[in-house]
N, C-alpha and C positions, 0 to 999 in steps of 0.2 A: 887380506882376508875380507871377503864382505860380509855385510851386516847377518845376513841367514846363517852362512857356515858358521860364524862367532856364535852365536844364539843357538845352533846345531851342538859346537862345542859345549858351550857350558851344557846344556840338555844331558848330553851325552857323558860328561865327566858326574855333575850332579848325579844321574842314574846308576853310572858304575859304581858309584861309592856308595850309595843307598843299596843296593844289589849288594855289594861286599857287605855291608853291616847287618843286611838280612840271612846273609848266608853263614854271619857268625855269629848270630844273637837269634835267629828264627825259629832253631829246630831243627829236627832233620825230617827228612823223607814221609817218612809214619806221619809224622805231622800234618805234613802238606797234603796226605791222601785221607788223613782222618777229617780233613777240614771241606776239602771237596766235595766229600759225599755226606756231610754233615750238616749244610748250609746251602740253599738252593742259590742263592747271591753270590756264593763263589759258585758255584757250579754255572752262573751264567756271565760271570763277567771273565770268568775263565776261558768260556766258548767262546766270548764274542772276544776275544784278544789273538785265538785262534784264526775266527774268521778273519781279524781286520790283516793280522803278521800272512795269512794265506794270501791275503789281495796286494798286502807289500813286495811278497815273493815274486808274482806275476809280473808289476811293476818293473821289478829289480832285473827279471829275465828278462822281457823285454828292453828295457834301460843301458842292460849290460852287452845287450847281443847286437844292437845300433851301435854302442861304441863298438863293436869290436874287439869286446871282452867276455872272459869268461863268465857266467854268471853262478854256476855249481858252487864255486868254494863258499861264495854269498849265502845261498840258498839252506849250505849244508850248516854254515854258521850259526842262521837264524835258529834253526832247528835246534840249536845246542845254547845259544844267549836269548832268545829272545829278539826283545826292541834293540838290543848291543848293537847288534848285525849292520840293521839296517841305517842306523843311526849312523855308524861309522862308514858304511858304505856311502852317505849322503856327503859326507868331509871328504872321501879322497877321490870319488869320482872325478873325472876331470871337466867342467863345464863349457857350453860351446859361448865366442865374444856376444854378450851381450845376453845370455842366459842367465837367470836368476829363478835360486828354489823359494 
């Protein structure tokens, strides 16, 4: 495994497990939407996480449709975890010799 993917992993394990302890210590729903529109600071680092996971999506379709894979399941993923997606998407993509992320 090289040095990125490793460094991909942990990122990636770290965050699932912070993501699990917020989704059973955080609150629910109500929560998240009383907070949104209660604080302009979420309301903007909310949007730009939109933007940035939009510009990831693009990436990933492109990315996906050069190898010769499908990029949908990706695309629909993000939509539903977030940074999970893409993250995990960076670990099993398959890289070309001598390609490094």
């Amino acid at each position: 495994m090289s040095a990125s993917k490793a460094l991909n992993l942990c990122v990636l394990v770290l965050f699932v497990a912070f993501t699990g302890w917020v989704l059973l210590h955080g609150g629910g729903l109500a929560e998240v939407i009383a907070a949104f529109g209660a604080n302009p600071w979420i309301t903007q680092v909310s949007l730009d996480l939109c933007i940035a996971l939009a510009l990831v999506c693009v990436w990933m379709w492109r990315d996906a449709r050069a190898r010769g894979a499908s990029p949908l399941p990706w695309i629909v993923a993000t939509l539903f975890t977030g940074s999970i997606a893409p993250l995990t998407y960076l670990l099993v993509r398959p890289t070309s010799a001598g390609e490094e992320l």
